[in-house]
GUMIVEX-316545 format. One record per atom (N, C-alpha, C, O): residue in one letter; chain; z, x, y; residue number from 1. Coordinates in Angstrom, 3 decimals, decimal comma, padded with zeros to 6 digits. Layout:
REM residues N
SITE   aa   ch         pz         px         py     i
SITE    A    A          Z          X          Y   NUM
...
This chain:
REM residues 125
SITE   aa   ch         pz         px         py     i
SITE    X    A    000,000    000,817   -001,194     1
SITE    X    A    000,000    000,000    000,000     1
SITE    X    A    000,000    000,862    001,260     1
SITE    X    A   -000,753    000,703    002,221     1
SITE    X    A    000,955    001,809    001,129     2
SITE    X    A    000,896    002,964    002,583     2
SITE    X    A   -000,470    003,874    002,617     2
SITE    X    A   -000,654    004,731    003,481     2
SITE    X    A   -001,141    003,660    001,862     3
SITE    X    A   -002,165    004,631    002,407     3
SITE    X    A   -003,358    003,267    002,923     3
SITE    X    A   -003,942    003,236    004,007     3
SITE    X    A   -003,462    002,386    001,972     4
SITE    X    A   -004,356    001,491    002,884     4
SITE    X    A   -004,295    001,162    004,611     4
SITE    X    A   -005,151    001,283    005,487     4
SITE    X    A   -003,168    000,792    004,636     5
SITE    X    A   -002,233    000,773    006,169     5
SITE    X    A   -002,606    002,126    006,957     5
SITE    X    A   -002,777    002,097    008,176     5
SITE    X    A   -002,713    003,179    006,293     6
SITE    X    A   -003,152    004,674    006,905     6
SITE    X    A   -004,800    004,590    006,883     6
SITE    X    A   -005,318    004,855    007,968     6
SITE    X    A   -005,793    004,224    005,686     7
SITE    X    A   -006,971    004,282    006,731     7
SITE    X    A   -007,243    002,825    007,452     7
SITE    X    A   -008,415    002,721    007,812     7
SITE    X    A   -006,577    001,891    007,688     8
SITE    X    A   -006,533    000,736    008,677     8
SITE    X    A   -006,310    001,551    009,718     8
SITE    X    A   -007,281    001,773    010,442     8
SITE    X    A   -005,603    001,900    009,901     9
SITE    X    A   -004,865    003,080    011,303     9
SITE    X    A   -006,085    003,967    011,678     9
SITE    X    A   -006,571    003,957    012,809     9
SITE    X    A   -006,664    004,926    010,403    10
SITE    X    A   -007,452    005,872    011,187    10
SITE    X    A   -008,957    005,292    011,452    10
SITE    X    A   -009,959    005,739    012,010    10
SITE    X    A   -008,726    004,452    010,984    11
SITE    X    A   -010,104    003,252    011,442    11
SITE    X    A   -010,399    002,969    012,639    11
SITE    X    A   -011,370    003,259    013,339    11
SITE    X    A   -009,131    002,154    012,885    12
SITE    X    A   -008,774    001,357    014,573    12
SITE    X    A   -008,930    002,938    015,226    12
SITE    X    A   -009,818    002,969    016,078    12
SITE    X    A   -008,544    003,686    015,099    13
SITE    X    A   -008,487    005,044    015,624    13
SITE    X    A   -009,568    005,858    016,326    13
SITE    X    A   -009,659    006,166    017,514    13
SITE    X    A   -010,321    006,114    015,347    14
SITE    X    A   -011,452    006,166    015,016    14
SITE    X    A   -012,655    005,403    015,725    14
SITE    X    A   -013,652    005,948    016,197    14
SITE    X    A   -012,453    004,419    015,715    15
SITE    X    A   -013,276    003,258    016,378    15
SITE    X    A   -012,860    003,180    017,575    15
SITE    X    A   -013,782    003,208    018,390    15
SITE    X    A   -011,609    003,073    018,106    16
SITE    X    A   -011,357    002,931    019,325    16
SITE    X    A   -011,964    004,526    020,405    16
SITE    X    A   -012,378    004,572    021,563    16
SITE    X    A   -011,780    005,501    019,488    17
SITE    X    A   -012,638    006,827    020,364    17
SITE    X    A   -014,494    006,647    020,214    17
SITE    X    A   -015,298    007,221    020,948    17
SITE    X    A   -014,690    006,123    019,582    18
SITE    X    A   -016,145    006,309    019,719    18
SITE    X    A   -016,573    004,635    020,556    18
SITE    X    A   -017,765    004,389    020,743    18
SITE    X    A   -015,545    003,656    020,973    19
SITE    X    A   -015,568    002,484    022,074    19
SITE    X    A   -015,617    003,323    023,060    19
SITE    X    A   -016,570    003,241    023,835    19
SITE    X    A   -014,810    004,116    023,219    20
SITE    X    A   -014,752    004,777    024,309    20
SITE    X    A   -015,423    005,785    025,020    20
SITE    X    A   -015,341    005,986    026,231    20
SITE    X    A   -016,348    006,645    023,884    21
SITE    X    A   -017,264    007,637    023,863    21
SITE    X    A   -018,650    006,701    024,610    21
SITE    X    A   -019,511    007,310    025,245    21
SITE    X    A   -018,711    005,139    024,425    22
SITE    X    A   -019,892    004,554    024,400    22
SITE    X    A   -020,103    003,780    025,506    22
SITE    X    A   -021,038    003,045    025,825    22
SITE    X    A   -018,708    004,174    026,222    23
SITE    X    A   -019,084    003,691    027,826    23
SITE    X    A   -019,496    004,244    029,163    23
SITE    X    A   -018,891    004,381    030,226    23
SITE    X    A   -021,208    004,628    028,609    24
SITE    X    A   -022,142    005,419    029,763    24
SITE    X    A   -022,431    004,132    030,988    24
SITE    X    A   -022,974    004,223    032,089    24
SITE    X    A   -022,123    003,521    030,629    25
SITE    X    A   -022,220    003,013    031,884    25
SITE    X    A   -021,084    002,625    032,605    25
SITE    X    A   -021,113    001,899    033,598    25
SITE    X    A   -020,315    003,000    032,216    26
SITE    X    A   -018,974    003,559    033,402    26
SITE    X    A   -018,734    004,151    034,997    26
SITE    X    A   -017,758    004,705    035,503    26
SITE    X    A   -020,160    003,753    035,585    27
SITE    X    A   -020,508    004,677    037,063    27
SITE    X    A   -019,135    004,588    037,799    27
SITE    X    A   -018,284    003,702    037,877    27
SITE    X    A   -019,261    005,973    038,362    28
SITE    X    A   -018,309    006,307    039,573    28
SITE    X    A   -018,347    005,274    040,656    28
SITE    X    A   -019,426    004,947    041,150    28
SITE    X    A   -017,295    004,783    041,018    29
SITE    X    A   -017,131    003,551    042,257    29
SITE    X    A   -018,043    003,687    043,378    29
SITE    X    A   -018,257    002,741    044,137    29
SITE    X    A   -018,634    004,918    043,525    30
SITE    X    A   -019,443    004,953    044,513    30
SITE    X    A   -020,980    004,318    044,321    30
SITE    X    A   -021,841    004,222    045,196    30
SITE    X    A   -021,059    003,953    043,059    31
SITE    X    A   -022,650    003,532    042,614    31
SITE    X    A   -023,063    002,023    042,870    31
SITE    X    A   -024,154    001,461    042,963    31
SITE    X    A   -021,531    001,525    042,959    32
SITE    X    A   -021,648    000,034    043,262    32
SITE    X    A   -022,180   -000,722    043,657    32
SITE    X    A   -022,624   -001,757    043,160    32
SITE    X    A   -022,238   -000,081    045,185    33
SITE    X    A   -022,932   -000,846    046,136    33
SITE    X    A   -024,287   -000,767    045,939    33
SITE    X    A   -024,979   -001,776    046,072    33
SITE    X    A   -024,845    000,481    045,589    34
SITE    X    A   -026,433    000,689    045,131    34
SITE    X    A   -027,076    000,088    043,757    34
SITE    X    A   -028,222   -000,267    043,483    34
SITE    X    A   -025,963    000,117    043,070    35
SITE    X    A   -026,053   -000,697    041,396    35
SITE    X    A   -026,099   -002,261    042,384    35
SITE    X    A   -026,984   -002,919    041,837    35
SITE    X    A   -025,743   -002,776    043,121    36
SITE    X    A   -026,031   -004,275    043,601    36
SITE    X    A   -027,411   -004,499    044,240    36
SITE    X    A   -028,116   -005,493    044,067    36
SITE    X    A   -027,759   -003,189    045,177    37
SITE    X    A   -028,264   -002,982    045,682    37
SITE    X    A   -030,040   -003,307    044,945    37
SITE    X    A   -030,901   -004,118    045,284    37
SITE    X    A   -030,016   -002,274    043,858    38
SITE    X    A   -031,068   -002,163    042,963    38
SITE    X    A   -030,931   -004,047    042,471    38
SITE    X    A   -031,828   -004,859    042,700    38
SITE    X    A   -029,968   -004,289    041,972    39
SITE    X    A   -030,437   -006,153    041,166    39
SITE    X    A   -030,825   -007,293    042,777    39
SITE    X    A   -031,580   -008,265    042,818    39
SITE    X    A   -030,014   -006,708    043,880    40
SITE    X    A   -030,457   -007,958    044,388    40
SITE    X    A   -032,120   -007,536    044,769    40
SITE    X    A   -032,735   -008,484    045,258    40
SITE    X    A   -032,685   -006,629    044,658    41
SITE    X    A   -034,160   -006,338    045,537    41
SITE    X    A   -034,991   -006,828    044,197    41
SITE    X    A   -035,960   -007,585    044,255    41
SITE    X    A   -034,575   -006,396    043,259    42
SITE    X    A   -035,202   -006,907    041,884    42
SITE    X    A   -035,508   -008,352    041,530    42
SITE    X    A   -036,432   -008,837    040,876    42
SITE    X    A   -033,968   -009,166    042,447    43
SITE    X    A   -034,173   -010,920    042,227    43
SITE    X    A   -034,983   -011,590    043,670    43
SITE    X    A   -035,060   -012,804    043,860    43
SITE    X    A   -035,488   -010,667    044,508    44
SITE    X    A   -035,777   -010,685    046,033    44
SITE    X    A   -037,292   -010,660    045,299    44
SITE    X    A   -037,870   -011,741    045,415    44
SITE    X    A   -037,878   -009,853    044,725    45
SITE    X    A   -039,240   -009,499    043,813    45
SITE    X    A   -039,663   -011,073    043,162    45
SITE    X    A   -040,547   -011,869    043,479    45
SITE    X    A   -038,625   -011,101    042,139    46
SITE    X    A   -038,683   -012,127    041,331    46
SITE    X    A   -038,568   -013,876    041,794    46
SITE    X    A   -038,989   -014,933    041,324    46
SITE    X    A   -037,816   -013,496    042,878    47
SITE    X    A   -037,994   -014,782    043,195    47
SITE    X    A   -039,302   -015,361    044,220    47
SITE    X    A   -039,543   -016,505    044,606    47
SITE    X    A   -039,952   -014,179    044,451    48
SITE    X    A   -041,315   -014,348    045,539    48
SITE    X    A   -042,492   -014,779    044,292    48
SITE    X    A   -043,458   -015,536    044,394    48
SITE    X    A   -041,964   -013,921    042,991    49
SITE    X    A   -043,400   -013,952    042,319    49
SITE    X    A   -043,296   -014,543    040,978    49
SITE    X    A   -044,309   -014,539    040,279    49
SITE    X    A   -042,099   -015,102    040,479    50
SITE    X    A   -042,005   -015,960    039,620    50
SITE    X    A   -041,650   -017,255    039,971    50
SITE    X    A   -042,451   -018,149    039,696    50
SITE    X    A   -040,439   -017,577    040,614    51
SITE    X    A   -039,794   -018,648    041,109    51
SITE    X    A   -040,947   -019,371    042,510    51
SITE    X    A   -040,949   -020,586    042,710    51
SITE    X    A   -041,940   -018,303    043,441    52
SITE    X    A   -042,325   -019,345    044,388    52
SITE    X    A   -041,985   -019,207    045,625    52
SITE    X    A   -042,681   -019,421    046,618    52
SITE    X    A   -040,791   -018,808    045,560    53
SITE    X    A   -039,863   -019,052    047,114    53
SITE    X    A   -040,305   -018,379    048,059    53
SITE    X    A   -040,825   -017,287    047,835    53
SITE    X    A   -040,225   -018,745    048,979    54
SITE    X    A   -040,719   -018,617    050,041    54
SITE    X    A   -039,700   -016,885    050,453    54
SITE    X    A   -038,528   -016,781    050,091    54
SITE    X    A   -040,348   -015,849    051,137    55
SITE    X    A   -039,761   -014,857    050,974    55
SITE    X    A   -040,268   -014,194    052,360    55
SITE    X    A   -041,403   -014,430    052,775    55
SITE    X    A   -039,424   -013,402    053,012    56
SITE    X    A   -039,506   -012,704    054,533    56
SITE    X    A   -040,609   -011,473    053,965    56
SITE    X    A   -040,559   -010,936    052,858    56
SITE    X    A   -041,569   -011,213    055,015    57
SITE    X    A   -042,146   -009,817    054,462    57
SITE    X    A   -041,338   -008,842    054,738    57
SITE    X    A   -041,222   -007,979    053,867    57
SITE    X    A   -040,843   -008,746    055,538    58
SITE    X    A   -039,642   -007,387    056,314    58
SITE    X    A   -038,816   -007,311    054,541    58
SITE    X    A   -038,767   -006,265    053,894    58
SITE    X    A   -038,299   -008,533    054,095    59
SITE    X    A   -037,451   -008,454    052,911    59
SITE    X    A   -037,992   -007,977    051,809    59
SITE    X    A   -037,433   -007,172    051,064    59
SITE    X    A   -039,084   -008,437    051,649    60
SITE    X    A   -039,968   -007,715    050,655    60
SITE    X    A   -040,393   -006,774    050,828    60
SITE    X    A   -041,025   -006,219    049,929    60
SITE    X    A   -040,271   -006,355    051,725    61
SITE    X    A   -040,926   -004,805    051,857    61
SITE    X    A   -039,767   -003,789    051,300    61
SITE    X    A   -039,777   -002,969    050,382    61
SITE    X    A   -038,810   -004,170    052,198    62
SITE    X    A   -037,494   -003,320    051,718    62
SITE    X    A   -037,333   -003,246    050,693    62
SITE    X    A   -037,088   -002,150    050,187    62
SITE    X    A   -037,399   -004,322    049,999    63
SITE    X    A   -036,898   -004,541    048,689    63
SITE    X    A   -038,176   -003,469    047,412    63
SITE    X    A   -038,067   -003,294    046,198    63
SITE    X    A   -038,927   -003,126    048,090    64
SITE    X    A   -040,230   -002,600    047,191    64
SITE    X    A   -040,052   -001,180    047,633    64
SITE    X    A   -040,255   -000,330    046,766    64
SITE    X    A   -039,765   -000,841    048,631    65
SITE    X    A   -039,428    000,438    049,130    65
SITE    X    A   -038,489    001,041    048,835    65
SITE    X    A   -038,491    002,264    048,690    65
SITE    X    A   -037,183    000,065    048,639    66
SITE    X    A   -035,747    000,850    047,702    66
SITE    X    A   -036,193    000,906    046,226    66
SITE    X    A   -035,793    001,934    045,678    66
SITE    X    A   -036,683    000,347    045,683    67
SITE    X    A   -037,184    000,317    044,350    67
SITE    X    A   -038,202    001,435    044,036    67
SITE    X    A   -038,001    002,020    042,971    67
SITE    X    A   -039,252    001,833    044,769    68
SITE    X    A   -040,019    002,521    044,709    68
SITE    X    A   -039,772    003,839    045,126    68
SITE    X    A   -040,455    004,772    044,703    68
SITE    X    A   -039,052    003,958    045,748    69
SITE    X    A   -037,760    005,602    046,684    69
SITE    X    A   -037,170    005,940    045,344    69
SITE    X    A   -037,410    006,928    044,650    69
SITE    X    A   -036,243    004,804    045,075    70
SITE    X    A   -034,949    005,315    044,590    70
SITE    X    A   -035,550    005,428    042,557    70
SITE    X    A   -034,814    005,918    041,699    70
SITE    X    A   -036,305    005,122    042,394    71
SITE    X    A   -037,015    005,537    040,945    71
SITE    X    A   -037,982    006,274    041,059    71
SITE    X    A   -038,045    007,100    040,148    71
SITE    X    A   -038,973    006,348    041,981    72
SITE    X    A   -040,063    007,195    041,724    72
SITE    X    A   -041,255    006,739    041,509    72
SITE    X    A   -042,321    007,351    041,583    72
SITE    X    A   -040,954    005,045    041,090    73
SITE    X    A   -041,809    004,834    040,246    73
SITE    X    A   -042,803    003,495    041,121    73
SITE    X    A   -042,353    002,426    041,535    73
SITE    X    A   -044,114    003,949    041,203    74
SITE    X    A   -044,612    003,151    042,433    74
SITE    X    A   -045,280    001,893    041,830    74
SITE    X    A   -045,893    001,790    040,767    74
SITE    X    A   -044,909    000,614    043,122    75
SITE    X    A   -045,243   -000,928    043,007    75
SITE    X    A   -046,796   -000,525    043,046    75
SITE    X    A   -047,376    000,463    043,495    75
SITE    X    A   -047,335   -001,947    042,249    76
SITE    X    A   -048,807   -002,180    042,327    76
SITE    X    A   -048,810   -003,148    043,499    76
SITE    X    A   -049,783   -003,553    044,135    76
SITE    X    A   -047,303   -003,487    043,682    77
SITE    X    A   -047,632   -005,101    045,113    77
SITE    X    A   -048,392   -004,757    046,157    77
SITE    X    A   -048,586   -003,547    046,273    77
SITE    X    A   -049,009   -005,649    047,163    78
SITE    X    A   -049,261   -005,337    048,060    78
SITE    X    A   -048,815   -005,841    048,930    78
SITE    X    A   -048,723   -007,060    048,785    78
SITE    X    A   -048,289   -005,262    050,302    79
SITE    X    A   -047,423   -005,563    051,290    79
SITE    X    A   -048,086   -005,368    052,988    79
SITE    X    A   -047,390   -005,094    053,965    79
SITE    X    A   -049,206   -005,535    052,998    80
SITE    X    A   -050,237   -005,125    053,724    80
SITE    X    A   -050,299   -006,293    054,894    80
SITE    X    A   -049,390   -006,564    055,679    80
SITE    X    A   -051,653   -006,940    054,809    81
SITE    X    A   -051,532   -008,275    055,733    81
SITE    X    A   -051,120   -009,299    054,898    81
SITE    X    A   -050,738   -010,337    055,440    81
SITE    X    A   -051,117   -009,212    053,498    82
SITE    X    A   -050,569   -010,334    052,732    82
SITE    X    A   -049,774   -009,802    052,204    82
SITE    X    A   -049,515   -008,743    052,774    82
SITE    X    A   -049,034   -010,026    051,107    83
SITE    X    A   -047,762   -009,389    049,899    83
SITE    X    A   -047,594   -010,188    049,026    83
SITE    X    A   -047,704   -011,414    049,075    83
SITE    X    A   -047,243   -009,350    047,958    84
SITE    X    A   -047,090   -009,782    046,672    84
SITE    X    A   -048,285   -009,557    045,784    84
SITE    X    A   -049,407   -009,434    046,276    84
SITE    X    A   -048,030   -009,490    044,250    85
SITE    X    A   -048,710   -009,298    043,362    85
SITE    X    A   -050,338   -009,630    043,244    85
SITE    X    A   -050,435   -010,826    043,521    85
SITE    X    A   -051,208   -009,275    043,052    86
SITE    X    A   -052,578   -010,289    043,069    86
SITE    X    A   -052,560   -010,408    041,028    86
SITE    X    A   -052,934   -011,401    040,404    86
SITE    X    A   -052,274   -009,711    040,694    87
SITE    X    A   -052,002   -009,728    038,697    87
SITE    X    A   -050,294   -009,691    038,869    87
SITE    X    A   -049,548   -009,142    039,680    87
SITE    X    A   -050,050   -010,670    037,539    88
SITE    X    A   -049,071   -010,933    036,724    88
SITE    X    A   -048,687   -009,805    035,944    88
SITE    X    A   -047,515   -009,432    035,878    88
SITE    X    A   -049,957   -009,054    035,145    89
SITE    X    A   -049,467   -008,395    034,917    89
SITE    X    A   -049,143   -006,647    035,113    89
SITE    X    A   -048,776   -005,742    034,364    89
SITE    X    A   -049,515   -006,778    036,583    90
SITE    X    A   -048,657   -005,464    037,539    90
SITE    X    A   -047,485   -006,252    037,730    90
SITE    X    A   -046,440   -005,660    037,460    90
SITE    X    A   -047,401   -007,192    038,045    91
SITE    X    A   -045,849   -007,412    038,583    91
SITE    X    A   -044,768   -007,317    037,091    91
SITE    X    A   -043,603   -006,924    037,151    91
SITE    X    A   -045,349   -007,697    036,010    92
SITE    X    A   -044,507   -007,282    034,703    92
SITE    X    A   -044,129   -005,827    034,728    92
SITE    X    A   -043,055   -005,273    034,966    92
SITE    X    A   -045,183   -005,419    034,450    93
SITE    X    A   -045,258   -004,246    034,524    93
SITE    X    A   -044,141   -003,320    035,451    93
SITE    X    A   -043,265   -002,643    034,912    93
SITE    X    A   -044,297   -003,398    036,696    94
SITE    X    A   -043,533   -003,201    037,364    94
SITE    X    A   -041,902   -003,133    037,213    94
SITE    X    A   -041,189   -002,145    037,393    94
SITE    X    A   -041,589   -004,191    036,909    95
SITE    X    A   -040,258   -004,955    036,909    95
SITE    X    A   -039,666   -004,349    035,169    95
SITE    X    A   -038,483   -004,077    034,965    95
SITE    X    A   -040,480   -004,265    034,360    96
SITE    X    A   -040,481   -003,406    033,122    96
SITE    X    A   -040,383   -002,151    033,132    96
SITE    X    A   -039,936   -001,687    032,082    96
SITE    X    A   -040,684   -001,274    034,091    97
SITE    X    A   -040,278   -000,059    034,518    97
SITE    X    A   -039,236   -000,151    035,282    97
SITE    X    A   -038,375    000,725    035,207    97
SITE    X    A   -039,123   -001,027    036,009    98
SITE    X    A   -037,910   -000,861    037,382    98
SITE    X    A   -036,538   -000,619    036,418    98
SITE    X    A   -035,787    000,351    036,313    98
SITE    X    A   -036,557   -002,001    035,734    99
SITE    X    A   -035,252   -001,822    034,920    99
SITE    X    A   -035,214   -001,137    033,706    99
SITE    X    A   -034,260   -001,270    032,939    99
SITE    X    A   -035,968   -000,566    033,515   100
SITE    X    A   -036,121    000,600    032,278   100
SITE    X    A   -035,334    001,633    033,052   100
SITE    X    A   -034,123    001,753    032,865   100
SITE    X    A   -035,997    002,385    033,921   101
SITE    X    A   -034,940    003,088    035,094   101
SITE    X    A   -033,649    002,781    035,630   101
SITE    X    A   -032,956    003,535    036,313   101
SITE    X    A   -033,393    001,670    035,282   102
SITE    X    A   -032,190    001,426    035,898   102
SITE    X    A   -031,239    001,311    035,083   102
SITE    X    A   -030,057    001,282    035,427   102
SITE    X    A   -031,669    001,229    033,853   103
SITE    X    A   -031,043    001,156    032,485   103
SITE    X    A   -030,444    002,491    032,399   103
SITE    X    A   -029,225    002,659    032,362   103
SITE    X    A   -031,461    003,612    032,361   104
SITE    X    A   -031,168    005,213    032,143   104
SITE    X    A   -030,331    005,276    033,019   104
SITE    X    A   -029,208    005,558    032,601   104
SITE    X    A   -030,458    005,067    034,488   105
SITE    X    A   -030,024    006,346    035,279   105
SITE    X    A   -029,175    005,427    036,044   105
SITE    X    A   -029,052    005,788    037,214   105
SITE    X    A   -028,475    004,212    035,701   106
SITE    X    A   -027,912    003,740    037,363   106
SITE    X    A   -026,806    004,361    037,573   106
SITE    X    A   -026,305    004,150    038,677   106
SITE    X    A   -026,120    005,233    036,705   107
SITE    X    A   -024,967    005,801    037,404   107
SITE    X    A   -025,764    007,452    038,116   107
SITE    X    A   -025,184    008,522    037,934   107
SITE    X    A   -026,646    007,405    038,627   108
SITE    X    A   -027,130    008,296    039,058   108
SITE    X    A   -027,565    007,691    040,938   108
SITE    X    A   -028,033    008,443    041,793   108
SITE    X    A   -027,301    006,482    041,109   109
SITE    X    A   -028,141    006,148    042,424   109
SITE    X    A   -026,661    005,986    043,487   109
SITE    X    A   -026,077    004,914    043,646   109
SITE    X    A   -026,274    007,216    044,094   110
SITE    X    A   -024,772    007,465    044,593   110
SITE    X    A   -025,807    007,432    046,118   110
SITE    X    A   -027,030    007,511    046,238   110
SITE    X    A   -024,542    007,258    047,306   111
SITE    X    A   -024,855    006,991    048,494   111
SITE    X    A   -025,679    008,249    048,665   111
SITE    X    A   -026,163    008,104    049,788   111
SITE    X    A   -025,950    008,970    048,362   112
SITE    X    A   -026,056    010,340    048,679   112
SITE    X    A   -027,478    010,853    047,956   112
SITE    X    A   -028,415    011,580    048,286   112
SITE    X    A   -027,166    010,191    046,976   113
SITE    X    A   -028,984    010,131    046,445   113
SITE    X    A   -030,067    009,654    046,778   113
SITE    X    A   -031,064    010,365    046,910   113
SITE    X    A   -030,074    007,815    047,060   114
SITE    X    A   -030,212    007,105    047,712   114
SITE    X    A   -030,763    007,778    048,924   114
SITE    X    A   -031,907    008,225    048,859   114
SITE    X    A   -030,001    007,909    050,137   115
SITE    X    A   -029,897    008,943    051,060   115
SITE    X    A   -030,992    009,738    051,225   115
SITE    X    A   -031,895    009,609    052,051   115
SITE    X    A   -030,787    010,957    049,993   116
SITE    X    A   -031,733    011,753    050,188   116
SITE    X    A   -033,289    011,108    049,860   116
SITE    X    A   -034,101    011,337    050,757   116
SITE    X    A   -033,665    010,541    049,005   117
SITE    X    A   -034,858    010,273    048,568   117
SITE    X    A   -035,212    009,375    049,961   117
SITE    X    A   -036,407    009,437    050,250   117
SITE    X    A   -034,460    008,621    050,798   118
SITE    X    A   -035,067    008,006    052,147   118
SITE    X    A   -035,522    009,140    052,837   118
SITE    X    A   -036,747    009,183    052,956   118
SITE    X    A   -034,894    010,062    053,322   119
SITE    X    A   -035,016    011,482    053,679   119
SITE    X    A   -036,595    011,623    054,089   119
SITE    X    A   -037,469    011,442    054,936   119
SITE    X    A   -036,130    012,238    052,401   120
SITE    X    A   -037,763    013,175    052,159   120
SITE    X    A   -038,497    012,293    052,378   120
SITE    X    A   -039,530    012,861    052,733   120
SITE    X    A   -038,695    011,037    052,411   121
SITE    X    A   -040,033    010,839    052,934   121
SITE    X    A   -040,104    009,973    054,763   121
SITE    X    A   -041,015    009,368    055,328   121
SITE    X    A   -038,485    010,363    055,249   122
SITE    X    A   -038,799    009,717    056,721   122
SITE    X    A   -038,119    008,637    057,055   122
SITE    X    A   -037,984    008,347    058,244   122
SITE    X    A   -037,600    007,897    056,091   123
SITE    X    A   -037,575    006,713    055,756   123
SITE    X    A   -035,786    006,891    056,494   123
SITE    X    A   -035,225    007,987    056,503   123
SITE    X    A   -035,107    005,576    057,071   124
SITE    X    A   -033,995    005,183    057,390   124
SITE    X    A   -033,374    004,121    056,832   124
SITE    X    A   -034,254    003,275    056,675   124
SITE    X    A   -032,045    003,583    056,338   125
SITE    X    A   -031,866    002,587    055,625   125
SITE    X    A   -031,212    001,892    056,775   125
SITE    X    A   -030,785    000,745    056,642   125
């Protein structure tokens, strides 16, 4: 009976360090605001080009410009004299990379990163 009770123990044990090993997404408090930052521009996207809604260009722009800064990874939208998607499937596309990136790296988008990538290219938040 005492040794069953012993690997019950080194089980919970055991398991409870590798719960703990498995929380990469644990970002430093400073990512917060940019971890919000990244979903609301993402539902700002989504709601222009799935949902319909009626959407500010100034907002959409921003919202394509933090997305496109802070990953690297450039919109097919166009934000020109009109905006928004002309294909469905660039805007998938898109939004399939955005959060693929955001998946990997969001404890990586700190005020300071953010920041710099406005920087280098001029850009002010």
């Amino acid at each position: 009976m005492k040794i069953g009770v012993m690997k019950l123990l080194l089980l919970l044990f055991g398991l409870s360090i590798l719960l703990s090993n498995c929380s990469h997404y644990n970002c430093p408090a400073t990512v917060e605001t940019n971890k919000e930052n990244f979903k609301k521009y993402l539902n700002i996207i989504k709601s222009r080009e799935v949902d319909g809604k009626t959407t500010f260009v100034d907002e959409y722009r921003e919202a394509l410009n933090f997305l496109s800064l802070v990953t690297g990874i450039d919109s097919k939208a166009d934000y020109s004299s009109t905006f928004g998607y002309r294909d469905k499937t660039d805007y998938k596309n898109d939004m399939k990379q955005w959060k693929k990136w955001y998946k990997e790296n969001q404890c990586k988008i700190t005020e300071q990163y953010v920041d710099s990538v406005y920087k280098r290219v001029g850009l002010k938040r």
